[in-house]
C-alpha positions in Angstrom: 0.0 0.0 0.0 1.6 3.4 -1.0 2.0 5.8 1.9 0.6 9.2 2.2 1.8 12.5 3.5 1.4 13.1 6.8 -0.1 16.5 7.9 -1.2 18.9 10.9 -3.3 21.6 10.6 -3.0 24.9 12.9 -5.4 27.8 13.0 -7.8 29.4 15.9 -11.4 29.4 13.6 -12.1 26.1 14.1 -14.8 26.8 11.1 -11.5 27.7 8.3 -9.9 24.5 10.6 -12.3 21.8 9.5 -12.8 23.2 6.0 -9.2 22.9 5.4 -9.2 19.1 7.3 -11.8 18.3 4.5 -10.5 19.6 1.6 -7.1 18.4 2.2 -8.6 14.7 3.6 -10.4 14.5 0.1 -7.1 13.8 -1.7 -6.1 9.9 -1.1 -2.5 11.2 -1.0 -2.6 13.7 1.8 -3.5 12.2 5.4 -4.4 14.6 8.5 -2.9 13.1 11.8 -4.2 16.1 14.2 -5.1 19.5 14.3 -4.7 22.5 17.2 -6.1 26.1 18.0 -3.2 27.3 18.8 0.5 27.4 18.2 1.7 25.8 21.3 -0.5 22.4 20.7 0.4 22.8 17.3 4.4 22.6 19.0 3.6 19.6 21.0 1.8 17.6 17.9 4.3 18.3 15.7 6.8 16.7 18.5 5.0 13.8 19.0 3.7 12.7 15.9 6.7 14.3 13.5 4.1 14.5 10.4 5.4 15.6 6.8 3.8 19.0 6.6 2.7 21.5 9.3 -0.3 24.0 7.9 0.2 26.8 10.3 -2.0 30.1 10.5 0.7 33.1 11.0 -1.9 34.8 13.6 -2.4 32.2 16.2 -2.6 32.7 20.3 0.1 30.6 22.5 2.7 30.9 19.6 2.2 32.2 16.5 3.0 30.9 13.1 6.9 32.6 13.5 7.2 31.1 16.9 6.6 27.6 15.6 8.1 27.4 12.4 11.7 28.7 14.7 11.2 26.3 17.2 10.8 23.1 14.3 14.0 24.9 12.8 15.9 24.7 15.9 14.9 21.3 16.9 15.5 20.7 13.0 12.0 18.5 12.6 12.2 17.3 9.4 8.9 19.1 9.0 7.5 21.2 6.1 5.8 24.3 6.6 3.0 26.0 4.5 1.8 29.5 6.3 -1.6 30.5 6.0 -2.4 34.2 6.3 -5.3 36.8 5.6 -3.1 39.6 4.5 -1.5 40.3 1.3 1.5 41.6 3.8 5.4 41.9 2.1 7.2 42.3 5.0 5.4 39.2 6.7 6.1 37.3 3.3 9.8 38.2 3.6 10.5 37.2 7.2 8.8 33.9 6.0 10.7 33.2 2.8 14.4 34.5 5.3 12.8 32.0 8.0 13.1 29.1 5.2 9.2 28.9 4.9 8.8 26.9 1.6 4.7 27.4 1.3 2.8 30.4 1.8 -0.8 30.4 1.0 -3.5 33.2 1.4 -6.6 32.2 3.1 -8.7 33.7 0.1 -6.9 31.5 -2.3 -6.6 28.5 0.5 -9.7 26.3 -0.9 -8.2 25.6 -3.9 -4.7 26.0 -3.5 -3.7 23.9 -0.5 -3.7 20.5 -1.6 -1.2 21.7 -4.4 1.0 23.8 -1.5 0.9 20.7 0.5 1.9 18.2 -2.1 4.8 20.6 -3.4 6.3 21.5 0.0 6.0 18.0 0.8 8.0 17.5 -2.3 10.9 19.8 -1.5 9.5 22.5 -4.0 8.2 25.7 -2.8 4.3 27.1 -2.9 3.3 30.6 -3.4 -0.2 31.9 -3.9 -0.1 33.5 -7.3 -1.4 36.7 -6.1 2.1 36.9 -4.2 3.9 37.0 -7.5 4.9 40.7 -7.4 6.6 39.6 -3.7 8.8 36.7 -5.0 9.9 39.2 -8.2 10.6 42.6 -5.9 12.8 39.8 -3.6 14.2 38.2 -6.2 15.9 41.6 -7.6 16.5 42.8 -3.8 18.6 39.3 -3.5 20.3 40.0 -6.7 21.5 43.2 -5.5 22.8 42.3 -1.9 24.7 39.3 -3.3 26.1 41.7 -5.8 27.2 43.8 -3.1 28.2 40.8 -0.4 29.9 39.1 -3.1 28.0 36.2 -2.6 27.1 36.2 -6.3 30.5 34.5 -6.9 29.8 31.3 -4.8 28.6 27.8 -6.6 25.8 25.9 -5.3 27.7 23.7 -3.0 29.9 26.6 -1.4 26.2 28.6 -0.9 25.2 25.7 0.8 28.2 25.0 3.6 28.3 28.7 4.0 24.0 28.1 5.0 25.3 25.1 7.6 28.4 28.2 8.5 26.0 30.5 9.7 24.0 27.6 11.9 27.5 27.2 13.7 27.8 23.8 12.6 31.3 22.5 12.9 33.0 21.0 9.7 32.2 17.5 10.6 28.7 18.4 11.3 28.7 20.2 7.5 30.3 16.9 6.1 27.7 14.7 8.0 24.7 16.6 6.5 25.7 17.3 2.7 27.3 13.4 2.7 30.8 15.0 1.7 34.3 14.4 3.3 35.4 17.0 6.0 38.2 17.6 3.6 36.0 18.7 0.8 33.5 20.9 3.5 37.5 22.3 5.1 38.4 23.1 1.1 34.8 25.0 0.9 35.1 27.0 3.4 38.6 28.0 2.3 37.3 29.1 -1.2 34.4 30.9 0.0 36.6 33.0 2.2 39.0 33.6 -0.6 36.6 34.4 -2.5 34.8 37.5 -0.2 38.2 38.4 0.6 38.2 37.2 4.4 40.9 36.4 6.7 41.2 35.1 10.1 40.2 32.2 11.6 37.2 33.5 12.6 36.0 36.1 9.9 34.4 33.6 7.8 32.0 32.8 10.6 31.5 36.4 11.7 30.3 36.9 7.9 27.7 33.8 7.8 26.5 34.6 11.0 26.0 38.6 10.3 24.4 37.9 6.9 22.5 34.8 7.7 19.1 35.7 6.7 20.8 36.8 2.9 22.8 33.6 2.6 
């Protein structure tokens, strides 16, 4: 039998909150394992029962959609977030996208749009309601620009990526672990990429990730 994804559901209208249970419920491929009122049971769900997708309302009480989606990054849950919110908000969509939100869905749209966000997150791909377009295309030149101006422009894939784990404080070994690579290659990484943005010290390359984390 061919598993499903596993999902929660978090919002305070427990009206939207079984709407969205029965829309997403109605595709065999998509199985809800709980849902909570607020952001805290929401926490303790997600701990316990580790599903593949957490549906989180951005305005919640006891924790809000922010507080959440940190405290799954920190415990690094390999959980997928979709944010649900009623406003058409740029700022609230950036310090999702910076927090590594992959799905963002406006409640408007959320009827017929969340099966797909929930598949795609679920998927590793990223979900934005159309309507957001204008967001991911005013970001998209605003990242273009700082990476111009950080030099970050200059990196490939794989040295973006250690310089990512760089800003976590992860140790080389820890890098190496994650991205499946030898410590030398992570150690030879991490020497190109402060070559390359003209750093030196021991510790200036850390400084850097660390100070431009949310840009990395």
């Amino acid at each position: 039998m061919e598993s499903t994804t596993t999902v929660i559901i978090a919002d305070d209208h427990p009206i939207f909150r079984q709407g969205l249970r029965q829309i997403i419920e109605a595709d065999a491929g998509l199985t809800i394992v709980a849902d909570a009122e607020d952001g805290e049971r929401a926490l303790e769900l997600i701990r316990d029962l580790q599903p593949r997708v957490a549906v989180l309302d951005v305005d919640m009480p006891r924790k809000d959609g922010f507080a959440v989606a940190r405290e799954i990054q920190s415990a690094r849950w390999p959980v997928a977030i979709v944010f649900l919110t009623m406003h058409k908000n740029e700022p609230i969509f950036n310090a999702a996208m910076d927090l590594g939100v992959t799905g963002f869905v406006l409640k408007d749209s959320a009827a017929s749009e969340i099966v797909t966000a929930v598949r795609a997150v679920a998927a590793g791909h990223g979900y934005v309601t159309p309507l957001l377009t204008d967001f991911l295309l005013h970001r998209s030149r605003a990242r273009a620009l700082t990476d111009e101006r950080l030099g970050l422009g200059s990196l490939t894939l794989s040295e973006r990526r250690v310089l990512k784990l760089v800003a976590d404080s992860r140790s080389s070994k820890a890098i190496a672990d994650e991205l499946l690579i030898s410590v030398r290659t992570v150690d030879r990484h991490r020497a190109n990429i402060a070559a390359k943005l003209d750093l030196k010290g021991s510790h200036a390359l850390m400084q850097f990730a660390i100070a431009h984390k949310s840009l990395i």
